[in-house]
N, C-alpha and C positions, 0 to 999 in steps of 0.2 A: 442488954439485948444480945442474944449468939446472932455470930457474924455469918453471913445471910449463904456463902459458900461452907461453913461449916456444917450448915441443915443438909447439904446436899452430897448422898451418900459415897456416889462415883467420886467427886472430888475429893471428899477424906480418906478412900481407900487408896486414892491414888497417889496422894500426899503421904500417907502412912508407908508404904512402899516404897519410893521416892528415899523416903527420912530410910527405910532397912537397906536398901539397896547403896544409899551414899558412898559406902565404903567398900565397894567389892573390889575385888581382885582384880586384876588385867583380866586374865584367865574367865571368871566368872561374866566379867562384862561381856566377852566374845562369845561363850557360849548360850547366854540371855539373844545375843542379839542375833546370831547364824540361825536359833528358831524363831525368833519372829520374825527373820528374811524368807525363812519356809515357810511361814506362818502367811505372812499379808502376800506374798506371790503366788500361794495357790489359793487363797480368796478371790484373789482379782482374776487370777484365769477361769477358775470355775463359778464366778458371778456377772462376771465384764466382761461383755462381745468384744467391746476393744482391744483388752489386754491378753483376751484370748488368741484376737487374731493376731494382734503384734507379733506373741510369744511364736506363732506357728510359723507365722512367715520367716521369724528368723532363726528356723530349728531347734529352740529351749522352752522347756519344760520344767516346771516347779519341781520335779523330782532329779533334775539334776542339778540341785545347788546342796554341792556338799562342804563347801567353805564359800571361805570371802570374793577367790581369784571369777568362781566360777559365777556369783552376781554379772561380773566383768562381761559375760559374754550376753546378759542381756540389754536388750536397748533401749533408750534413753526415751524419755516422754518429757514434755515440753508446754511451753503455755499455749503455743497457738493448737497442739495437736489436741489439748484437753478443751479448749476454748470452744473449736468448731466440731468438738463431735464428744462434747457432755455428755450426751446419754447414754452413748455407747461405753467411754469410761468409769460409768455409775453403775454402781450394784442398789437393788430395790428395799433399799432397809429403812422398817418401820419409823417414822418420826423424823427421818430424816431434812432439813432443810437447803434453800438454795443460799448461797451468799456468791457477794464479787469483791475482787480486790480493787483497790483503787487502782490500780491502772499504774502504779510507777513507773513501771517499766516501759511505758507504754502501748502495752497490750492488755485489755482486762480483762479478767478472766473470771467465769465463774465455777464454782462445783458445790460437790454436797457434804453436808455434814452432817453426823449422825450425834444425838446429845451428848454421848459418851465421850467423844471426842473433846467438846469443846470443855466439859467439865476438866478432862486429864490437862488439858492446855491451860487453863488458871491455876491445877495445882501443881504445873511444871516449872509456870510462872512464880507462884507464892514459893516454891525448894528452893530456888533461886535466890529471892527475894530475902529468904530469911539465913542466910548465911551475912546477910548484914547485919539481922539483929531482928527485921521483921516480923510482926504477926498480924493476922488477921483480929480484927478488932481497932489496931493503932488508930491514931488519929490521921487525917492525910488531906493534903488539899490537893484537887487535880487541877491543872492546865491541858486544855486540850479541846479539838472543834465538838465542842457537843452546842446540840440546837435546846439554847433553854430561852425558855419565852417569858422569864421573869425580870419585872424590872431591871434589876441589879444584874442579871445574864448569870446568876447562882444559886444551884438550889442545893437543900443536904440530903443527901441519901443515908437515911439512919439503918442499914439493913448491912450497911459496909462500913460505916462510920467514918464517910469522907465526906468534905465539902469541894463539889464539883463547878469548875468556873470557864465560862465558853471565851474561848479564845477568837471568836470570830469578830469581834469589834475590840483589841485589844490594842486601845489606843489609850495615852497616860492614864485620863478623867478615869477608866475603866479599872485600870491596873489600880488605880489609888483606890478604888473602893474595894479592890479584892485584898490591900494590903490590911487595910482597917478590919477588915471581918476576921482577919486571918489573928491581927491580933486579938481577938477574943476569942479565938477558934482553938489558936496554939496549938495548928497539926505539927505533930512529928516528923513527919516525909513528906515531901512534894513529887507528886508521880506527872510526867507531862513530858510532851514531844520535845525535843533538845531544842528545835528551834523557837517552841514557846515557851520554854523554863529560861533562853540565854536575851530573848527579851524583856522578859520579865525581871533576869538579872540586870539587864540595861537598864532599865527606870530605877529599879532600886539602890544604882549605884551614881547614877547623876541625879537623884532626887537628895539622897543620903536619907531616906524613911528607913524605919527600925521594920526589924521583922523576926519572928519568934525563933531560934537557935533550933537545930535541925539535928534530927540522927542521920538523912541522907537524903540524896536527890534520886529516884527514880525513874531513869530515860527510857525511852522505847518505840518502836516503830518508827524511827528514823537514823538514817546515819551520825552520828554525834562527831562532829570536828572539833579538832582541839584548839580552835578559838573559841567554840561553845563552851569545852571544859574546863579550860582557863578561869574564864568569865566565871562561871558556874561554882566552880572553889571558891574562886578568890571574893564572890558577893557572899555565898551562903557560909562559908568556915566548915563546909560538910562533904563526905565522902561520894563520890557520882557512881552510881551504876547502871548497868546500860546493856539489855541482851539483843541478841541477833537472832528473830523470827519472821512468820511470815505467816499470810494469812494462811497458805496451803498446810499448813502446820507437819512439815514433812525434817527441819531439823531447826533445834533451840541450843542457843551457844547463849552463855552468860560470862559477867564478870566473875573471877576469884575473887574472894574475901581479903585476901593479900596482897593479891599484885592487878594490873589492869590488864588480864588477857581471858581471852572466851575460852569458856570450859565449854565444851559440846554435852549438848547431854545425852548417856546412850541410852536410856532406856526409854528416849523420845522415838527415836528415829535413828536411820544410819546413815551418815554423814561422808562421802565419797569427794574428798579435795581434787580434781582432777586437772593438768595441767594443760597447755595448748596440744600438747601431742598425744593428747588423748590416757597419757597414763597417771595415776596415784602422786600426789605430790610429798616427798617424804624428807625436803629439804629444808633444815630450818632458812626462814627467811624467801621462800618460794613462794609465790603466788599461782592460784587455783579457783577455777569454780565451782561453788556447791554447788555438789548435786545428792538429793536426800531422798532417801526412804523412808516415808512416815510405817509407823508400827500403830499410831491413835488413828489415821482417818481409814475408813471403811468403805463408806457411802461416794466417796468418788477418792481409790484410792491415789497416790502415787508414790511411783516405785522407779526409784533412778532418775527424779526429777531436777533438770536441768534448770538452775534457779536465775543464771544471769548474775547473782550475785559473785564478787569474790575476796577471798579473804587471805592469808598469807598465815602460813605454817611456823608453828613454832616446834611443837614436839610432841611427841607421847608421854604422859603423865606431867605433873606441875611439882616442884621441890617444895615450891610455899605450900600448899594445901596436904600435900600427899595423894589427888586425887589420881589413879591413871588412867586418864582422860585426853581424847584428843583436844591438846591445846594450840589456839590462832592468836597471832599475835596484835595483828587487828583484824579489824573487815573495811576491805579496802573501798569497801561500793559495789553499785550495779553498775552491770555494761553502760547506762541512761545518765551514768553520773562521771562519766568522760569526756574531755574535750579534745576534738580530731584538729588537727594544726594544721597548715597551709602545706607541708612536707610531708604529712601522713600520720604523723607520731600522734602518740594516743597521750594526753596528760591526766592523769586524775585532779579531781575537785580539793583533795588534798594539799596541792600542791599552793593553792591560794590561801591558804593559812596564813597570815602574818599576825608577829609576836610584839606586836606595840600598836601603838593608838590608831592603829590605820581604820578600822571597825568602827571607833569612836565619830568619825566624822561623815557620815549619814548615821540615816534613821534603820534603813533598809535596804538590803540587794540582792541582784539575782542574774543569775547568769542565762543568754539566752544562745542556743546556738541554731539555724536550721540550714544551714551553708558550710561544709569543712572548711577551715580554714578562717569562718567568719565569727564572730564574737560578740553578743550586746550585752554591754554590763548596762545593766537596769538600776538603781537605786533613785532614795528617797531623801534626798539632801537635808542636812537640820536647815537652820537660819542663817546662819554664819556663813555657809559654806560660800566659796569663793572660786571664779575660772580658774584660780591659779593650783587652788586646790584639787579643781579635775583634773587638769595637766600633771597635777603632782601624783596621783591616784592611777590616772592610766599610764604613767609611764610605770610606774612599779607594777602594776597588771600586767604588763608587757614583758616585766623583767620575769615575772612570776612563771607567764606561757611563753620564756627564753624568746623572745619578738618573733614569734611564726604565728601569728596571727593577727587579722585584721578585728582592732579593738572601737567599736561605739559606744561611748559613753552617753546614755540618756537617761534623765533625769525624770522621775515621774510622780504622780502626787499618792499614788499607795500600788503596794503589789501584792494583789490577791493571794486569799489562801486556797488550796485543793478544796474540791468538796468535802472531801474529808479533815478539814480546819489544820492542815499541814501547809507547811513554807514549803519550798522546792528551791533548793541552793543551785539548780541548775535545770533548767528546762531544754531538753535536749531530742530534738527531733529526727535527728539520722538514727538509722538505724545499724547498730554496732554488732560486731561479730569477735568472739572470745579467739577464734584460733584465728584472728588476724595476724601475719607475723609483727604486725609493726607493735604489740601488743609487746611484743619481749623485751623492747628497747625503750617504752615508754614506763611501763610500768617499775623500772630498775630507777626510774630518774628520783 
């Protein structure tokens, strides 16, 4: 059977393109990408009341971007501004549909997409995908919240040639029966949220069940910490890769073939790292928020969209690949996945990493914060577990957030997944601001 994205013309041409363009130039990349910043800026003025009026209020006009600096001078659009005035950001193209993102950030937000788009987004995803080695066709078993109403919670989708497994009751009984199918199944790749592939690594490594030898793990739509990637190697013996998107599909950063840092992709969108003082971040090891111009979405475009996300600079072009490409050396999180301390400092989720068995002793955790300063570690104790072990647990928590914050440990019998069948490593209710100063001191830690 041809794989069911291959029937589908937008996507092959955009894949086809994608494979000629891989290898271009510095030089050609800029020039591709400076017309479709003229390109998608005068759509959106001359189809979107919003961006018309934006553009006027702040003196720019699509016909004054004659390079990059001069983007610079137009202004920023945002979740809540596209949030509470959708229609006015949407141009009226045929087929268009509505979708919302889940809310991470804690603002959800919807807009439009036009089919073209979301084709060009799976075939941005598959270039990506296949500098591991992938193709459309492989075998693949997914983890991830999908609502399947079959006994077993798995159905197969023979049009993609994957066996799809819902993560929403992902309790051992569950996982042991996805490991048996799997061995008859003998997918090649595992595609799934990092937080349901490194549970799933948990049972299989205190169970010690077999499981069928892998060409690679496929992460996505969540932050991947490197107690997940740890876990994740050291169960499967397979290579992890992991890209940075987002529903607004405005910029796509994946792993190299070589090494583990995100290659931006430019013929996605353009990708503006921007630092607290509002300028271009061009330092390796500096951290910056994206903010992206998609070139794919049409139907509700954005253009210098402020993502919340950030990510930290490595450099222009890669020596492993040869690609010259804006490369990050990670992505550090969203503003939502920060923790504010009793002094002000700002800690990233990162920072909780620990590199020995500390993970091992619950089932589950999560951080809650809705007070600066304040802190509830939530988890899901095994059987074992022991008071002394809490005490042992929140004092290295403590060590972790340098003792500036006030730490509750509660103990709970499960921690729900999003509606969209995601973990949430940190439930975070303040609301955070990128050009905080205390941002410059925390983020160095």
């Amino acid at each position: 059977m041809v794989h069911a994205d291959l029937q589908n013309k937008d996507y092959v041409a955009w894949r086809q393109f994608l494979k000629d363009s891989d290898r271009w130039t510095r030089d050609q990349i800029a020039d591709y990408q400076l017309r479709e910043i003229k390109r998608i800026t005068r759509h959106a003025y001359e189809n979107t009341p919003g961006y018309q009026a934006l553009y006027q209020e702040a003196g720019v006009h699509p016909d004054d971007i004659r390079s990059f600096d001069d983007l610079r001078r137009f202004p920023y659009v945002d979740k809540e501004m596209i949030r509470d005035r959708l229609e006015e950001f949407s141009a009226p193209i045929e087929g268009r549909t509505l979708v919302t993102t889940g809310g991470s950030t804690g603002i959800p937000c919807g807009m439009y997409r036009d089919p073209q788009s979301f084709s060009k987004e799976l075939a941005s995803k598959a270039h990506q995908y296949a500098r591991f080695g992938w193709k459309e066709g492989d075998r693949q078993i997914v983890f991830r919240g999908l609502l399947i109403n079959a006994p077993d919670r798995m159905e197969f989708a023979a049009k993609f040639n994957e066996l799809r497994c819902s993560t929403y009751d992902f309790v051992p009984e569950q996982m042991e029966t996805y490991r048996r199918r799997a061995l008859e199944y003998q997918p090649e790749w595992v595609r799934c949220y990092p937080s349901s592939g490194y549970l799933f690594a948990r049972f299989l490594k205190e169970t010690g069940g077999a499981f069928p030898p892998l060409k690679g793990i496929l992460c996505s739509s969540e932050h991947l910490y490197d107690f997940q990637k740890d876990l994740l190697e050291e169960v499967f013996k397979a290579r992890i890769f992991i890209h940075y998107g987002h529903y607004e599909m405005a910029v796509l950063a994946g792993y190299c073939e070589h090494e583990d840092t995100y290659h931006v992709l430019p013929q996605y969108g353009y990708a503006e790292l921007v630092g607290r003082d509002g300028q271009l971040v061009s330092t390796p090891g500096e951290i910056g928020e994206i903010v992206g111009t998609s070139f794919i979405m049409h139907a509700t475009p954005f253009i210098r969209y402020r993502t919340q996300d950030l990510a930290v600079f490595k450099s222009w072009g890669c020596a492993a690949c040869g690609r010259p490409y804006q490369i990050w050396e990670r992505i550090e999180g969203r503003l939502q996945e920060l923790i504010v301390t009793k002094s002000g400092r700002y800690l990233s989720t990162s920072m909780l990493n620990m590199h020995d068995d500390f993970y091992d002793r619950i089932k589950q955790f999560q951080f809650v914060q809705r007070e600066p300063g304040k802190i509830v570690f939530k988890f899901v104790p095994r059987d074992a577990f022991s008071e002394a072990t809490q005490k042992e647990m929140q004092r290295r928590l403590l060590e972790r957030c340098l003792n500036d914050v006030d730490l509750t440990m509660e103990p709970v019998p499960e921690i729900p997944l999003t509606k969209r069948g995601k973990h949430r490593l940190l439930v975070q209710e303040l609301k955070l601001k990128f050009d905080n100063a205390a941002l410059e001191q925390a983020l160095q830690v």
